[in-house]
C-alpha positions, -999 to 999 in steps of 0.1 A, spaced: -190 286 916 -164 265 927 -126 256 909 -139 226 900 -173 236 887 -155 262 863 -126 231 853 -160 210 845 -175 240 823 -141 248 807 -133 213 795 -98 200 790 -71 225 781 -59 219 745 -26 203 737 3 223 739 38 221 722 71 238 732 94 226 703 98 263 693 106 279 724 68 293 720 34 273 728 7 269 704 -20 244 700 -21 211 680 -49 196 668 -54 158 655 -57 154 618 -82 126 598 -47 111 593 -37 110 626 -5 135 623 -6 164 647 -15 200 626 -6 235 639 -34 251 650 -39 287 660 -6 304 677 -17 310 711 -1 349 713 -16 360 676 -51 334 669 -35 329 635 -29 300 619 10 281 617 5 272 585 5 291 545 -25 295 524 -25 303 486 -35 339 477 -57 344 440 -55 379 438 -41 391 404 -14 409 393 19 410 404 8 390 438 -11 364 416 -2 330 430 18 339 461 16 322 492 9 343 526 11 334 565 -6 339 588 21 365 606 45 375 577 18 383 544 30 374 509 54 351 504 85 370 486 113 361 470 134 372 500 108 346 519 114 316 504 153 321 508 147 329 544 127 299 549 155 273 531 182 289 553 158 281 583 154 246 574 191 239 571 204 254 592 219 238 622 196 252 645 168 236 631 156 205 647 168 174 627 194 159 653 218 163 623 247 160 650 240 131 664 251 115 631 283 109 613 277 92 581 298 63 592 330 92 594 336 78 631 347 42 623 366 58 590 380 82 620 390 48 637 410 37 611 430 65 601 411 67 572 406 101 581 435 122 603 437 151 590 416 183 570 433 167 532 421 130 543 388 144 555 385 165 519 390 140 502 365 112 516 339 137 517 346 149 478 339 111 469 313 112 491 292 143 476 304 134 437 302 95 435 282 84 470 247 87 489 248 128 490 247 124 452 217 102 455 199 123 476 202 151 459 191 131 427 158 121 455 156 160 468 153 173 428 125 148 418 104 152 454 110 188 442 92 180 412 67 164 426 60 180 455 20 186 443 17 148 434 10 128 467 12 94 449 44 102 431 59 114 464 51 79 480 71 62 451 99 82 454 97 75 491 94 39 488 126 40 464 150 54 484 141 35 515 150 7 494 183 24 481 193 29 517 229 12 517 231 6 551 209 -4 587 221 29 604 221 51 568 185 37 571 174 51 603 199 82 600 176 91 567 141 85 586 149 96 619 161 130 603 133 132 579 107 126 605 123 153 628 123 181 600 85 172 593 72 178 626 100 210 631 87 223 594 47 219 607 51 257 612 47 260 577 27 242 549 37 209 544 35 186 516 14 154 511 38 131 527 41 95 547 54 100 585 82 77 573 98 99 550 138 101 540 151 136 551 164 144 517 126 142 501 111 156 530 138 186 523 133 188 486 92 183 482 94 212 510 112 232 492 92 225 457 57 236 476 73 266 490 83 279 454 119 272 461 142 275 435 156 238 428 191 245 420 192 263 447 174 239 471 201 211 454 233 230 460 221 241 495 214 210 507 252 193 494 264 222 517 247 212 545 255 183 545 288 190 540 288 211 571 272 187 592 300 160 586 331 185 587 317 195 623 313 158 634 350 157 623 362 187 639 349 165 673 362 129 663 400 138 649 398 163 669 403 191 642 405 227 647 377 251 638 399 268 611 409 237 594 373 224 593 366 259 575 390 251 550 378 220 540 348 233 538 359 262 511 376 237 491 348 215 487 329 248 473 334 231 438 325 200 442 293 208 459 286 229 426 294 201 396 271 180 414 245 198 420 249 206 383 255 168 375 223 156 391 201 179 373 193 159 345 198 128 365 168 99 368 157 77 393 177 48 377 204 70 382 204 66 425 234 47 436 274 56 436 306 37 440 317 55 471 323 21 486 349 29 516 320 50 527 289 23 525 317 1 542 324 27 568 289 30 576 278 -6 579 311 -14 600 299 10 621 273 -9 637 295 -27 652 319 -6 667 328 -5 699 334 28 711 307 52 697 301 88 700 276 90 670 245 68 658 259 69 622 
């Protein structure tokens, strides 16, 4: 039997994907989204499945790799989706902190504290954390998931906040497909990707809320660190300080509804559609 006798047997090779440093196969869904199939070292499948045994166990989700789905788990897999490792392109963006950079808006570690406090209390992180806690909620309702989707695309205050939300949200879908994901369009916002995640892995919410301020805290003191230029140790600093700030509104947005979204953080919205016009750019955002 010849090579090509055996290719013509064999078929087509499946699909492979090195986005995790590892290959595995991807197969085509109804829906047309790519789904993790088998991993090609262990034939189990990238994805969780719900467990009904009883007891203590009752309810708890397993892998195909790791078994049940701990407490210690859950906080493992949070920490993986935020952290800057993880796929999202998160510093590619700077919230519209380069043009406030280019106007000495912010020059130093007390300017940059205090933009980004009005940012997280009174400005789009608060709104997206008010969008992560109720995709949280809803993370096991498909069509409620797709209205909260659709309403903070429309709350999006800016072109580039736009596409800085859906380009990040896509990316952390397709880097989370490793594990069971929720019901959710292709086009969705990073914070409700982030928070329905969360709610069907049997995240805490508080937690999944004050996590995800910090991040984005992080993400912004870093892409100030390389526009002021800042040192390391003063981007730490901020960082600490903004410790409770991150915490009241977290706390804040608990009780917070839908016709709560929106802030008067306007230097930043400013910032952020003035940016799009720049003329020196490092950063998309």
């Amino acid at each position: 039997m010849t090579m090509t006798d055996r290719a013509v047997l064999q078929g087509p090779p499946p699909t492979r994907s090195a986005d995790f440093g590892h290959q595995s196969e991807h197969r085509a869904a109804p829906d047309g989204r790519a789904r993790p199939g088998p991993n090609a070292e262990t034939g189990t499948a990238c994805h969780d499945e719900w467990t009904g045994s009883s007891g203590h166990d009752a309810g708890t989700r397993t892998t195909g790799r790791a078994g049940p789905a701990t407490e210690s788990t859950v906080i493992m897999r949070l920490l993986t989706w935020l952290s800057p490792g993880f796929p999202t392109g998160a510093y590619a963006y700077s919230h519209g902190l380069e043009w406030a950079v280019e106007t000495h808006d912010i020059r130093d570690g007390e300017t940059l504290r205090d933009w980004l406090s009005d940012v997280i209390e009174n400005g789009s992180a608060r709104s997206d954390t008010i969008l992560l806690r109720h995709a949280h909620r809803a993370a096991n309702d498909p069509h409620a998931l797709r209205d909260i989707v659709a309403l903070a695309l429309a709350s999006a205050a800016a072109r580039e906040r736009y596409g800085e939300a859906m380009a990040q949200g896509r990316a952390f879908l397709r880097a989370a497909a490793c594990w069971e994901t929720p019901d959710l369009p292709e086009n969705t916002p990073y914070a409700v990707a982030v928070g329905a995640m969360a709610g069907a892995h049997g995240i805490d919410e508080d937690t999944a809320a004050g996590a995800y301020l910090q991040t984005f805290a992080s993400n912004l003191i870093s892409a100030a660190v390389r526009l002021v230029p800042l040192g390391q140790t003063t981007g730490l600093q901020t960082l600490a300080a903004l410790e409770p700030v991150i915490l009241r509104t977290a706390a804040s947005t608990r009780q917070a509804t839908l016709d709560e979204l929106g802030g008067c953080a306007f230097r930043s919205d400013l910032a952020a559609m003035r940016h799009e016009t720049q003329y020196t750019r490092l950063f998309r955002s």
